[in-house]
C-alpha positions in Angstrom: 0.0 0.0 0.0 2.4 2.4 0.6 4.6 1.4 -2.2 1.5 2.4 -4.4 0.7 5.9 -2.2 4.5 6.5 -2.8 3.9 6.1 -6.3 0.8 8.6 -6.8 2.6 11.4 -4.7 5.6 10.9 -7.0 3.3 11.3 -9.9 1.4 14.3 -8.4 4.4 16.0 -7.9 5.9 15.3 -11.5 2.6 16.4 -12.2 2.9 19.9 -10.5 5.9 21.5 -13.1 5.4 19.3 -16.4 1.9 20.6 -18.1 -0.5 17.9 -19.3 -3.0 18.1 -21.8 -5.5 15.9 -23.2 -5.1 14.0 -26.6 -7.8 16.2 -28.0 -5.5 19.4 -26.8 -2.2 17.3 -28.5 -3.8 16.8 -31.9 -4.9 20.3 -31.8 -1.2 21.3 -31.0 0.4 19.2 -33.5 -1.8 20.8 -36.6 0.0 24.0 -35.8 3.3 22.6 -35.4 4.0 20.9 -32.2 6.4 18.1 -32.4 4.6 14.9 -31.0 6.8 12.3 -29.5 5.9 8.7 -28.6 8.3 7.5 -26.3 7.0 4.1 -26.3 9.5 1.5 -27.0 9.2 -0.3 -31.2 7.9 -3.1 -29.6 4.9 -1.1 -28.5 3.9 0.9 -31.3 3.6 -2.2 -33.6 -0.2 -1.9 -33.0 0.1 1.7 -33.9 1.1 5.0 -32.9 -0.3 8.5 -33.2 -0.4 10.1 -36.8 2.4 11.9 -37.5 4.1 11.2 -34.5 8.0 11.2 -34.2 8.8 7.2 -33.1 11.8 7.7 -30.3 12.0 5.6 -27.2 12.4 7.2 -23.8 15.4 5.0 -23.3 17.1 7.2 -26.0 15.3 10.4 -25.8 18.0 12.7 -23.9 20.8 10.8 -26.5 18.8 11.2 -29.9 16.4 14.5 -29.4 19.0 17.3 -30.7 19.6 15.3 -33.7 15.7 15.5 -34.7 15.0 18.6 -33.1 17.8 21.5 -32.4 15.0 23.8 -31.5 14.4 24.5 -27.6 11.4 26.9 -28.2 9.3 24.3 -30.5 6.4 23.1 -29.1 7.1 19.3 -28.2 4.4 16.9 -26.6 5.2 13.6 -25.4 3.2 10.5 -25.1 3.7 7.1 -24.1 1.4 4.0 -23.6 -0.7 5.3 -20.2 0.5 8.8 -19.6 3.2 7.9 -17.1 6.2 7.6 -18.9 5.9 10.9 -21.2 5.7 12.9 -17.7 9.1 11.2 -17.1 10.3 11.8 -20.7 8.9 15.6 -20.5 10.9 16.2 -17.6 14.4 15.2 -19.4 13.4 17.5 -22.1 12.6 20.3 -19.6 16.4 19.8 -17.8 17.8 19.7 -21.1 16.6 23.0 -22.0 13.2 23.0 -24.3 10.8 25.1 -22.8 7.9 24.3 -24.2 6.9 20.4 -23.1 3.8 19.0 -22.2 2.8 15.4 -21.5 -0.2 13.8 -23.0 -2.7 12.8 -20.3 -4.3 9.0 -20.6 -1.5 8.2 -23.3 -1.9 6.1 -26.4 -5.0 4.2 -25.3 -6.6 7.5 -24.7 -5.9 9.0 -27.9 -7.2 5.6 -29.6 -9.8 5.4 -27.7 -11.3 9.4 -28.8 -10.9 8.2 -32.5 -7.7 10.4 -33.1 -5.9 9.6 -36.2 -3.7 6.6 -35.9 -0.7 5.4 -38.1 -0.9 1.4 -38.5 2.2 0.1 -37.1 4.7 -1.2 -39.8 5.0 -4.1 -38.3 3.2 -6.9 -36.6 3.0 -8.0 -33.4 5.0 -11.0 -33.9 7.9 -9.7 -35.8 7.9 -7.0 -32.2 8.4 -9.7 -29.8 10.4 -12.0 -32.3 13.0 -9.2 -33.1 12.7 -7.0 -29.7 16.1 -7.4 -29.1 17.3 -6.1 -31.7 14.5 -3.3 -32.2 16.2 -2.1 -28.8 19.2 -1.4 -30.6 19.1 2.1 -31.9 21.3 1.1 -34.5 19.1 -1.1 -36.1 15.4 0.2 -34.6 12.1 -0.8 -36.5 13.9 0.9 -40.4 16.5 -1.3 -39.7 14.8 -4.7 -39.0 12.0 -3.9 -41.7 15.4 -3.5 -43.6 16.8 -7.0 -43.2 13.3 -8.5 -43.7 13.4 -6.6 -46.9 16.9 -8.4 -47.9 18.2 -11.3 -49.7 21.5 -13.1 -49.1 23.0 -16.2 -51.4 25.1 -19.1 -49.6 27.0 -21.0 -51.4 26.9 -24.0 -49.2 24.7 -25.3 -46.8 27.6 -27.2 -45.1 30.2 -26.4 -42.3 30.1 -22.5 -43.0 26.7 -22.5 -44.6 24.9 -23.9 -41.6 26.1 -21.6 -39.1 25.6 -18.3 -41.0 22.1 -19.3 -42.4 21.3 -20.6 -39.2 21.9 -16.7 -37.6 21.1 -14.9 -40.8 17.5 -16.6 -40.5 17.4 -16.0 -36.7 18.3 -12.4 -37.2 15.3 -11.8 -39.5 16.9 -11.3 -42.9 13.8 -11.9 -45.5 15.4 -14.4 -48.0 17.9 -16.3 -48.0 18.7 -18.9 -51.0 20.8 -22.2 -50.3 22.6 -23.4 -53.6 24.1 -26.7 -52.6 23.9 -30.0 -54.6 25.3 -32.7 -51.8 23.5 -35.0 -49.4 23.8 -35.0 -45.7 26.5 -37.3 -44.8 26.8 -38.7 -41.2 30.8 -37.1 -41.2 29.0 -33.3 -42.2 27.3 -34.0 -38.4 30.0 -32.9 -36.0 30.2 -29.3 -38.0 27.5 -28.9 -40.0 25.3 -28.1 -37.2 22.2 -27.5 -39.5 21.5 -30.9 -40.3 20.2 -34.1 -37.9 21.6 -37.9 -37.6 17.6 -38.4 -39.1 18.3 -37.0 -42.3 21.2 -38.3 -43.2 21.0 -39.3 -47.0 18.8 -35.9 -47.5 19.6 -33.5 -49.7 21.6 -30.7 -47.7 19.2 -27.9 -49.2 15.7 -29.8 -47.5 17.8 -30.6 -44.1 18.6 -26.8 -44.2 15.0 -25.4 -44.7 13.4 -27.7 -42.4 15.6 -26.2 -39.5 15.5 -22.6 -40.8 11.6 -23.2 -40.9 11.6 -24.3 -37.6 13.8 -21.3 -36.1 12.0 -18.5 -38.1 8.9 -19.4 -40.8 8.5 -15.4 -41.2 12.1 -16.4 -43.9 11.6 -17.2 -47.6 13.9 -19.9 -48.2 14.6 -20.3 -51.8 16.3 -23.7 -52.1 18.6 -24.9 -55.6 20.2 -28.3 -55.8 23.1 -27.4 -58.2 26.4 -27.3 -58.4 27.7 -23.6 -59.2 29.0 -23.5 -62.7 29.9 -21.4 -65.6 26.7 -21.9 -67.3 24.3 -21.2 -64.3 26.6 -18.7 -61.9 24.8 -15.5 -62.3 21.6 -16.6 -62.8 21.9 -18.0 -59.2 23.5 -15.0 -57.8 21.2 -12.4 -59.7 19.3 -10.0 -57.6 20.5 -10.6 -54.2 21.9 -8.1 -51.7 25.0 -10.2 -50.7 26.7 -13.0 -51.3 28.1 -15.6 -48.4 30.8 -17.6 -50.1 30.7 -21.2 -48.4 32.3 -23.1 -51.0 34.5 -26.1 -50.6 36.4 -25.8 -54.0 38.4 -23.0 -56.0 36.8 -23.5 -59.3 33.2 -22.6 -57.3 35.1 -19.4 -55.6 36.9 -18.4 -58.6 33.2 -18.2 -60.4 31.8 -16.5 -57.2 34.1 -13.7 -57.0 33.9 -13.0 -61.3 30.5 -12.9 -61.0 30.2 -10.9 -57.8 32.2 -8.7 -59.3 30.1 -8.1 -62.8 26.7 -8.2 -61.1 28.5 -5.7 -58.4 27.5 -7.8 -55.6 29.7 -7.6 -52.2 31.5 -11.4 -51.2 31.8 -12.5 -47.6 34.7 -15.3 -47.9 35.4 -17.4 -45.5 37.8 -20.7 -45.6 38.5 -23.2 -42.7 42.0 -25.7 -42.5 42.2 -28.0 -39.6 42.3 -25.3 -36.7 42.8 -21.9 -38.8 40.0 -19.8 -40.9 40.3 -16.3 -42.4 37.1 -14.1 -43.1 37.0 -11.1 -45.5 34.5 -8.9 -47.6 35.1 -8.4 -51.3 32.4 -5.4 -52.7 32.9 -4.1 -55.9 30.6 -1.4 -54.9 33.8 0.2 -53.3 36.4 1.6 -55.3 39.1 1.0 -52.6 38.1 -3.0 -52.5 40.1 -5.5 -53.3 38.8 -9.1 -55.1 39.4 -12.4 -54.1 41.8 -12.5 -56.8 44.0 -10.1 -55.1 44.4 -12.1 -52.4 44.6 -15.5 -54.6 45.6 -14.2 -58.4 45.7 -18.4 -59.0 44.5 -20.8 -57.7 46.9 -23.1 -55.2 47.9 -26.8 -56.2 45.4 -29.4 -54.5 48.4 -30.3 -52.0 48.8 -27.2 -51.0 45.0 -26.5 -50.0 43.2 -29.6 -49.0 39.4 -29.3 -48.3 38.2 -30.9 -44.5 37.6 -34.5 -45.9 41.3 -34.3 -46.9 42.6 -32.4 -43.9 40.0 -32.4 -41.5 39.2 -29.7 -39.2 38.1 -28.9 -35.7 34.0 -29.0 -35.6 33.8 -25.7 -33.9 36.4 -23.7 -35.8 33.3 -23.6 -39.2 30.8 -22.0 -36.9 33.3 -19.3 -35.9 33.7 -18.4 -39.1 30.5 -18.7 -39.9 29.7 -16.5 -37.6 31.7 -14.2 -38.5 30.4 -14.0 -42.0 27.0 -13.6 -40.9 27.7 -10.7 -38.8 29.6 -8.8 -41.8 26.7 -9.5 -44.0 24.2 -8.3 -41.3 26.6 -5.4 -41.2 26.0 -4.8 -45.1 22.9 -5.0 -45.0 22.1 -2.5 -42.4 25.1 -0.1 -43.5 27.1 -0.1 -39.9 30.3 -0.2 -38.7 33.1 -0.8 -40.7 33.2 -3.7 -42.9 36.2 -6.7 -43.3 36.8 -4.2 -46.8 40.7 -4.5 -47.4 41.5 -6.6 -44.4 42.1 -10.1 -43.7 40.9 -11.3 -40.5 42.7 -15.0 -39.9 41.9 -17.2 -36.5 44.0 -19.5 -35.0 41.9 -22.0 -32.4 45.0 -23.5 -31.1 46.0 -20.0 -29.5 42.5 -18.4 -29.5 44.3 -15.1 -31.8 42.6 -13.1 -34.3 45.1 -11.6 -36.6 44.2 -8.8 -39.0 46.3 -8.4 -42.1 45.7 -5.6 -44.8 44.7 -6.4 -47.9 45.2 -3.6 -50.4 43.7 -3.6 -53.8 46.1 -4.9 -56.1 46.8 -2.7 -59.3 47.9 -5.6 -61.4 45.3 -8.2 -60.4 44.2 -10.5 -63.2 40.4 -10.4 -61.5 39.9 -6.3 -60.8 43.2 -4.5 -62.0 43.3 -2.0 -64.7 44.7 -4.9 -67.5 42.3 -7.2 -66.4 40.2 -9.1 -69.0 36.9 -11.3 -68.9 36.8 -14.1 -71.3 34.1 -15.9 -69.7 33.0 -17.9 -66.8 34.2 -21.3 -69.0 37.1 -19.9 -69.9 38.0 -19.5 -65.5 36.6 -22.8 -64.9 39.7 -24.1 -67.5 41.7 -21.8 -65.4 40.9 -23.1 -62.4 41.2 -26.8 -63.6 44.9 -26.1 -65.3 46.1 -24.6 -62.0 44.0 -26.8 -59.0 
C-alpha cells in the first residue's frame, strides 16, 4: 500500500511543473506545429502510434532529441502507452533545455480510444516480440529490422560454414535467403554442420537446411537450388541478391563466385577453414578501394597445397566461428554499420585463440579487378581453375 501511495505522490508531484493536456488538446497542437513524440519503445507501437508522431523511445530520448530537433522553443508533446512515462520523458526534455513540453494525459489508449488519427504500425506483433532485441538497438530500430526482412542473401553452401551463418542470418530476420548446394547429408557433415540431424542423413543438404531454418524463423523465404555452381548457371543463381556468403569447398566454385560478384557488383563474404585456422574477409565491388578475391589469390593453389576438410580435416567448432563471422559482416552490409572486413584479412588460430588482421590492399595488377584485367568468360576461368587446381 504504501509502495502504491508512494507512487501517486511521486506522480502528483511530477505532475505539479510538467503541463499535461488531453489527446484532443495534442492533436490540436500538433496541426500547428508541435512536435509529438511517442516515447514508447518499437515493440509497443507495432499496434500503432499516433499520426504523425516522431517514433523515439524514452530510453534514447535525452541521446537522440538534438539530432531531430535542435529547436528548444518548439512546441514538443510527449506521449507514451498510459501517460506515465511521457511525464518522465517531458521532464528530461525540460532539464535539457526546451521550454515548451507537455505530456499527453491517458497516453496512447486514450488518444485511440477518442478516434484520433492513428498510423498502423509497420509491423506486426509477432515480428515485435520475435525481433525485440534487436528493435532495442538504436542502431538497427524498427527501419533497420524492416530492412533485413526486406533483404536477400545467397550461400553457397549449406555445409560447415553454410549452416552456421544461415542458421543466424534466419534468426536475425533477414527476409530471404537462397541455399545453392547439390550434396546429401552425410553422417561425417554431423560434427560441424550443425544445420543438419543424424535423421536426415541421406537428404539432400538444401531440405535438411530449410526444415531447420523453418523451424527457427517461418517469417524467412527460403529459396532452395540443388546445383552445383557453374559457368553456365553462376549469375543466374547470384542475380538480384543483396550479398553473397561464399561457403564453397572448392576453388573453381570461388573463382566463379568472385567474377561474377564482381560483374553483377555484388559484395563477397569469404570465409575458408584448414584444420584449426580460418580467415574471413569482404570483397564489394561497390567500393572503389576494394580489393577481389583475386587479389588475395591471383591463381589458384595446387590441391596439396590446400586440401578441403575430408582431406585435412578440421576442428568441428572452428566452421561455426567463421560462420559466424560471415553472418555478422553481411548483417553489417545490410544495415550499413560499422566498418566492414573491406581491405583486411581477418585469420583465426583456435590453437591460440588469436585473431590476426592483415591488410589487404587492392592490387593494381590483379588479373580479377586491376586495370589490365580481361573477362573471357565464366568457361574460360573454370579451365583456369582446372589447369592450375
Amino acid at each position: 500500500m504504501s509502495e502504491s501511495l508512494n507512487r501517486e505522490s511521486w506522480l502528483a508531484t511530477l505532475r505539479q511543473s510538467v503541463p499535461e493536456m488531453s489527446p484532443a488538446e495534442a492533436f490540436g497542437q500538433q496541426a500547428k506545429g508541435a512536435l509529438l513524440i511517442d516515447v514508447r519503445e518499437d515493440d509497443e507501437r507495432a499496434a500503432g502510434s499516433p499520426a504523425g508522431a516522431l517514433a523515439l523511445s524514452r530510453g534514447f530520448l535525452e541521446l537522440r532529441i538534438e539530432d531531430n530537433e535542435p529547436n528548444r522553443d518548439r512546441v514538443i508533446l510527449t506521449i507514451c502507452a498510459s501517460g506515465r512515462r511521457s511525464l518522465l520523458a517531458a521532464e528530461a526534455l525540460q532539464r535539457m533545455g526546451y521550454r515548451q513540453v507537455s505530456s499527453v494525459a491517458g497516453g496512447f489508449e486514450r488518444w485511440k480510444n477518442e478516434g484520433l488519427p492513428v498510423r498502423v504500425g509497420r509491423v506486426d506483433a509477432d515480428f515485435a516480440e520475435r525481433y525485440a532485441r534487436q528493435l532495442r538497438l538504436p542502431q538497427v530500430g524498427e527501419s533497420g529490422q524492416l530492412k533485413l526482412s526486406q533483404a536477400s542473401i545467397v550461400l553457397l553452401g549449406a555445409g560447415g560454414l553454410g549452416a552456421p551463418a544461415a542458421l543466424y542470418l534466419a534468426a536475425a530476420g533477414v527476409g530471404r535467403l537462397t541455399l545453392i548446394d547439390d550434396d546429401r547429408v552425410e553422417r561425417s557433415n554431423l560434427h560441424r554442420q550443425v544445420i543438419h540431424a543424424d535423421a536426415r542423413v541421406g537428404m539432400a543438404k538444401t531440405e535438411s537446411a530449410r526444415m531447420t531454418l523453418a523451424a527457427l524463423n517461418p517469417r524467412v523465404q527460403l529459396d532452395l537450388r540443388n546445383q552445383r555452381l557453374q559457368a553456365d548457371n553462376v549469375e543466374r543463381l547470384l542475380i538480384g541478391h543483396d550479398v553473397v556468403i561464399d561457403g564453397a569447398d572448392n576453388f573453381p566454385a570461388r573463382y566463379l563466385l568472385a567474377a561474377s560478384t564482381r560483374r553483377l557488383n555484388i559484395p563477397m563474404v569469404y570465409g575458408a577453414v584448414e584444420r584449426f585456422t580460418g580467415q574471413v574477409s569482404v570483397f564489394d565491388p561497390r567500393r572503389s578501394d576494394s580489393p577481389c578475391y583475386r587479389c588475395l589469390f591471383p591463381e589458384p593453389p595446387a590441391a596439396s597445397d590446400a586440401p578441403n576438410c575430408s582431406e585435412a580435416g578440421v576442428l568441428g567448432v572452428l566452421p561455426g566461428i567463421v560462420g559466424l563471422l560471415q553472418a555478422t559482416e553481411a548483417l553489417k552490409l545490410i544495415l550499413d554499420l560499422g566498418e566492414p572486413l573491406v581491405g583486411r584479412l581477418l585469420s583465426f588460430d583456435a590453437l591460440s585463440m588469436r585473431f590476426r588482421e592483415t591488410r589487404l590492399p587492392r592490387d593494381p595488377a590483379c588479373p580479377g579487378c586491376g586495370a589490365a584485367a580481361v573477362f573471357n568468360g565464366y568457361e574460360d576461368i573454370e579451365r583456369f581453375c582446372a589447369l592450375h587446381g
